[in-house]
Backbone as ProteinMPNN parsed JSONL, in Angstrom:
{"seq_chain_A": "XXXXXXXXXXXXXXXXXXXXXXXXXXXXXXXXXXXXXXXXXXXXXXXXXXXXXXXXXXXXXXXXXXXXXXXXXXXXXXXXXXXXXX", "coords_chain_A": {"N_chain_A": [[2.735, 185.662, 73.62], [3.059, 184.527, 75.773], [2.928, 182.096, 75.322], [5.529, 181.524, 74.1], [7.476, 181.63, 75.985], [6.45, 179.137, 77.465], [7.508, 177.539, 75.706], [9.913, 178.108, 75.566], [11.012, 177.487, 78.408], [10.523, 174.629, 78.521], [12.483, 174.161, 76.592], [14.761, 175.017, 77.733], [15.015, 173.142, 80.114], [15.0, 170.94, 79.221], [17.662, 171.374, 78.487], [19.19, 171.716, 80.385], [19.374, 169.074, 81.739], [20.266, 167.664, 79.35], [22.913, 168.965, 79.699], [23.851, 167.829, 81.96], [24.892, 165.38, 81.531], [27.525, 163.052, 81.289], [30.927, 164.284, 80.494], [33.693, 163.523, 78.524], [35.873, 165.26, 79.62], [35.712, 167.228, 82.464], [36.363, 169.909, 82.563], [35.534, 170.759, 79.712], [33.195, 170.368, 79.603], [31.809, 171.945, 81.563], [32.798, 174.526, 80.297], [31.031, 174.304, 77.908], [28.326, 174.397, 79.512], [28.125, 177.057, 80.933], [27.634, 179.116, 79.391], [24.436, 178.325, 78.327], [23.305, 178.704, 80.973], [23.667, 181.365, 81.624], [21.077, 182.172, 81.565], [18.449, 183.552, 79.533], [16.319, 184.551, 76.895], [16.164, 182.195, 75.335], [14.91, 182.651, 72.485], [14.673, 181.99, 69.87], [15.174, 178.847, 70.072], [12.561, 178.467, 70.64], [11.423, 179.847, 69.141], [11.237, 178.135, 66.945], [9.845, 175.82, 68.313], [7.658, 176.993, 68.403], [7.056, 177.348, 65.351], [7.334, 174.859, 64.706], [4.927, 173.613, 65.893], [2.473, 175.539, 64.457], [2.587, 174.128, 62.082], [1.518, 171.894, 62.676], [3.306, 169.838, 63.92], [4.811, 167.729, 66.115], [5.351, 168.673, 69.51], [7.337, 167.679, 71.508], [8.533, 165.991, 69.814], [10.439, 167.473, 68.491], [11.682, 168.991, 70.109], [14.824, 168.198, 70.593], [15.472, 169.137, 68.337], [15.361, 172.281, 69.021], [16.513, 172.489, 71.319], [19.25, 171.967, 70.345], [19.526, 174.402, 68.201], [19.749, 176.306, 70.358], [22.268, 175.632, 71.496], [24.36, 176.186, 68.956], [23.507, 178.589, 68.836], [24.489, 179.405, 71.572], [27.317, 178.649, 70.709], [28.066, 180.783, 68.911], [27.688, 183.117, 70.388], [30.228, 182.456, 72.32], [32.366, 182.486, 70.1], [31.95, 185.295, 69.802], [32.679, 186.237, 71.774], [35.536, 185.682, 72.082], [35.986, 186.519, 69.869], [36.651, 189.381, 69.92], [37.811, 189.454, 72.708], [36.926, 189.379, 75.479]], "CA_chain_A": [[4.052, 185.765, 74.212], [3.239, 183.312, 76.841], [3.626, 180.082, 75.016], [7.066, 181.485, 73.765], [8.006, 181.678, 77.708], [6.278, 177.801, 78.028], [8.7, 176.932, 75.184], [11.47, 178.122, 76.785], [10.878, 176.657, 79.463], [10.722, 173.505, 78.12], [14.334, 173.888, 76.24], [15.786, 175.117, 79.389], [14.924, 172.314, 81.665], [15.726, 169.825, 78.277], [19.047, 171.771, 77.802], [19.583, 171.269, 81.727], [19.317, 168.075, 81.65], [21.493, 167.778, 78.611], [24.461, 169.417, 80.196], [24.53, 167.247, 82.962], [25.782, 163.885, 80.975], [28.734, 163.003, 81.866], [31.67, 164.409, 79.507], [35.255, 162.921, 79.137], [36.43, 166.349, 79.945], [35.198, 168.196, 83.236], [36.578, 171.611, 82.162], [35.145, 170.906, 79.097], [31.633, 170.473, 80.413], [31.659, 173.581, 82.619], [32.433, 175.361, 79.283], [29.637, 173.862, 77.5], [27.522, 174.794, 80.026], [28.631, 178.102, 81.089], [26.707, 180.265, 78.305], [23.254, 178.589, 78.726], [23.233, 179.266, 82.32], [23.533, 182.922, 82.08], [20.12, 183.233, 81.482], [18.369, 184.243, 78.618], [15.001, 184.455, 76.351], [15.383, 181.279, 74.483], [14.0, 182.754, 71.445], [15.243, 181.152, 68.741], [14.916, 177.75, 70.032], [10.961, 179.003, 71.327], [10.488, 180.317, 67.716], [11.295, 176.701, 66.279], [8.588, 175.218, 68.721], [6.161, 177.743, 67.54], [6.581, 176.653, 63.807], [6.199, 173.192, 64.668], [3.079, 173.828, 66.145], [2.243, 176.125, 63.659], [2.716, 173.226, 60.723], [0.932, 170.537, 63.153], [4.23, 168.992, 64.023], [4.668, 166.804, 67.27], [6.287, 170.078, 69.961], [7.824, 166.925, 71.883], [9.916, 165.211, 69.052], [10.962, 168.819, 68.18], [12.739, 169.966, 71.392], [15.883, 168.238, 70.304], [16.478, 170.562, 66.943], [15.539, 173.558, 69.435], [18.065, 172.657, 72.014], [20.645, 172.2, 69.18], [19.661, 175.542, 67.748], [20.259, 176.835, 71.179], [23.307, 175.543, 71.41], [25.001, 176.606, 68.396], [23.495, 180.17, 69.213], [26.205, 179.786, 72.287], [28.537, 178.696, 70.276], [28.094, 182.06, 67.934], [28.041, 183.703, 71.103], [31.336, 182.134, 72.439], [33.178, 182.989, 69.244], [31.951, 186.341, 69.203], [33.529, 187.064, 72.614], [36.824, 185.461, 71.542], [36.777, 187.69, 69.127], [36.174, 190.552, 70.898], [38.769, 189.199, 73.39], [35.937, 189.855, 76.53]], "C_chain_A": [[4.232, 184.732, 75.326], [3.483, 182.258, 76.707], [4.767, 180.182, 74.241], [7.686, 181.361, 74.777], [8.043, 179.922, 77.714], [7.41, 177.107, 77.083], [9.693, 176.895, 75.699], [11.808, 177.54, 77.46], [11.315, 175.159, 79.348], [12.17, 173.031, 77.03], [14.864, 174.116, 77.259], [16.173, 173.791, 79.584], [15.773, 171.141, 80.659], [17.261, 170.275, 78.217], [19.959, 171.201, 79.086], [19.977, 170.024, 81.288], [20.394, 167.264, 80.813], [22.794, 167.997, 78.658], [24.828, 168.85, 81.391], [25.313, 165.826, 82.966], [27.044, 164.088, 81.095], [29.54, 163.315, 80.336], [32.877, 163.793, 80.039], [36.025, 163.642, 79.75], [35.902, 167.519, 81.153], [35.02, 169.905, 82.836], [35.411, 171.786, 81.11], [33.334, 171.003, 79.132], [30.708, 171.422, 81.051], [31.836, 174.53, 81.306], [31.316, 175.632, 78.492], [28.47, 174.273, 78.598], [27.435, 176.136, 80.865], [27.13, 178.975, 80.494], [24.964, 179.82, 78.727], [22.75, 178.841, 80.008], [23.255, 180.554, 82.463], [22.038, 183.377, 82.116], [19.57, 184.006, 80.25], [16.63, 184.192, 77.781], [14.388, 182.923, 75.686], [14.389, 181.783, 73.488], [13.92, 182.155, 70.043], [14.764, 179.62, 68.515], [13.305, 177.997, 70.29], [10.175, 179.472, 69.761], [9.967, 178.733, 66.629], [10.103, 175.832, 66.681], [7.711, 175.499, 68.054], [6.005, 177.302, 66.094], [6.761, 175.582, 63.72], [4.804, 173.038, 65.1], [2.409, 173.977, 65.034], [2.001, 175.259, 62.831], [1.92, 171.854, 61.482], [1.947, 169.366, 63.826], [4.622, 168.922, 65.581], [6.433, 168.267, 68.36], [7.596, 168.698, 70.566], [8.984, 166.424, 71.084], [10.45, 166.731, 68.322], [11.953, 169.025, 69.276], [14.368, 169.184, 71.148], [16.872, 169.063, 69.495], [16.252, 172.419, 67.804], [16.183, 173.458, 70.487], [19.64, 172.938, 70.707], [20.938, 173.728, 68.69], [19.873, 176.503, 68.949], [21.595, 176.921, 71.544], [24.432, 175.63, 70.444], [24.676, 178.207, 68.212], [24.594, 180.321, 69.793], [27.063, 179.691, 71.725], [28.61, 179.927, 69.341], [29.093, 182.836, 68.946], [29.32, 183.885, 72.102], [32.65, 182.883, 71.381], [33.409, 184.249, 69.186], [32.768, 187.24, 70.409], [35.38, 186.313, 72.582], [37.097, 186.649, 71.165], [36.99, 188.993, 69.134], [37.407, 190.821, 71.967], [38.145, 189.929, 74.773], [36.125, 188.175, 77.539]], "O_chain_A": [[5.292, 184.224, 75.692], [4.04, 181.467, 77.468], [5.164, 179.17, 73.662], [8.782, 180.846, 74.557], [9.093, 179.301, 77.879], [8.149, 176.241, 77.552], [10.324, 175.968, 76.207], [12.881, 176.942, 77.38], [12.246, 174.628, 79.953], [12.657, 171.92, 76.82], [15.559, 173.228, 77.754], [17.279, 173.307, 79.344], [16.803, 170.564, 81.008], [18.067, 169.414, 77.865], [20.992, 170.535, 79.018], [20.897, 169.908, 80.479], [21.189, 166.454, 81.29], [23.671, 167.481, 77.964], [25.882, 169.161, 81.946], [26.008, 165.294, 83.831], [27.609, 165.178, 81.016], [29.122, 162.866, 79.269], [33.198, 163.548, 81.202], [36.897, 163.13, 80.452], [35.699, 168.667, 80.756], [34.093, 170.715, 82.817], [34.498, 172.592, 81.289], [32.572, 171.805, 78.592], [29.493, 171.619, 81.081], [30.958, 175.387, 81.212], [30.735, 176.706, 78.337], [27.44, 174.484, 77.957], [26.428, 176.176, 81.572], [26.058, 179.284, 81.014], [24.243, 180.642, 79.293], [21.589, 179.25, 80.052], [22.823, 180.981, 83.533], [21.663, 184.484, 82.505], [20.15, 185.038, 79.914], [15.781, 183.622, 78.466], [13.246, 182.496, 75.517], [13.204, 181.456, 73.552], [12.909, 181.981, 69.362], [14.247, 179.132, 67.51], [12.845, 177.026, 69.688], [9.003, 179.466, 69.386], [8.974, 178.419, 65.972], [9.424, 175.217, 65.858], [7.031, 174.805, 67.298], [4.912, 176.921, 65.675], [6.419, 175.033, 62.672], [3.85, 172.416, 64.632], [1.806, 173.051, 64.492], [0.819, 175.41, 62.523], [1.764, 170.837, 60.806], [1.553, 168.256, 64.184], [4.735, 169.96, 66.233], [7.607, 168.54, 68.109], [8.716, 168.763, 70.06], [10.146, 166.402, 71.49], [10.986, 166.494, 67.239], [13.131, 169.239, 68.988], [15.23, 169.86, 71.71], [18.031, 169.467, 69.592], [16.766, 173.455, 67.381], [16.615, 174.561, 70.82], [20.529, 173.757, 70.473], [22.046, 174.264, 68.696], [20.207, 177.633, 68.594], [22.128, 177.982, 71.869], [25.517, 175.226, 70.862], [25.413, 178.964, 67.58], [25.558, 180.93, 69.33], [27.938, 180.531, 71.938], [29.765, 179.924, 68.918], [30.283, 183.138, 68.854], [29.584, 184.963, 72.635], [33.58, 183.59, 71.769], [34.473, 184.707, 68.77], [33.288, 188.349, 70.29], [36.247, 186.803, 73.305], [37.859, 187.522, 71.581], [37.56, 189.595, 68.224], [37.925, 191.923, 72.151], [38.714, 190.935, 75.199], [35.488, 188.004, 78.578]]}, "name": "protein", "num_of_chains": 1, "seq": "XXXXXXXXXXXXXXXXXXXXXXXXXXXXXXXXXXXXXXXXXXXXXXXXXXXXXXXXXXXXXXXXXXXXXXXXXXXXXXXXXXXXXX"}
């Protein structure tokens, strides 16, 4: 369970990092970065690490497809409070 945490970790800080490029759209930026800021397990993207490991595959050139998969989690999670109307 602990090197699902160090994953995490390591999408976080990459996701950080990620959301601080400059967008054409301020608002739009603060939206985009809204959701991963609340705080959360990163499991998804942390599971993806693990089965690159798992298969021998480089954790480093990975952390891009487990930010991505983080970030279309939020976007689930966005939609789902639309639709919800929350």
């Amino acid at each position: 369970m602990a090197l699902l945490g160090e994953y995490g970790e390591r999408v976080s800080e990459t996701l950080s990092r990620t959301l601080t490029l400059e967008f054409p759209d301020p608002y739009f930026r603060e939206l985009v970065a809204d959701y991963p800021t609340r705080g959360g397990r990163m499991l998804r993207p942390s599971l993806c690490l693990a089965a690159c490991a798992a298969f021998g595959g480089s954790i480093d050139r990975s952390i891009p497809t487990a930010v991505a998969i983080e970030l279309m989690h939020n976007a689930f999670l966005v939609h789902d409070d639309i639709e919800d109307e929350s």
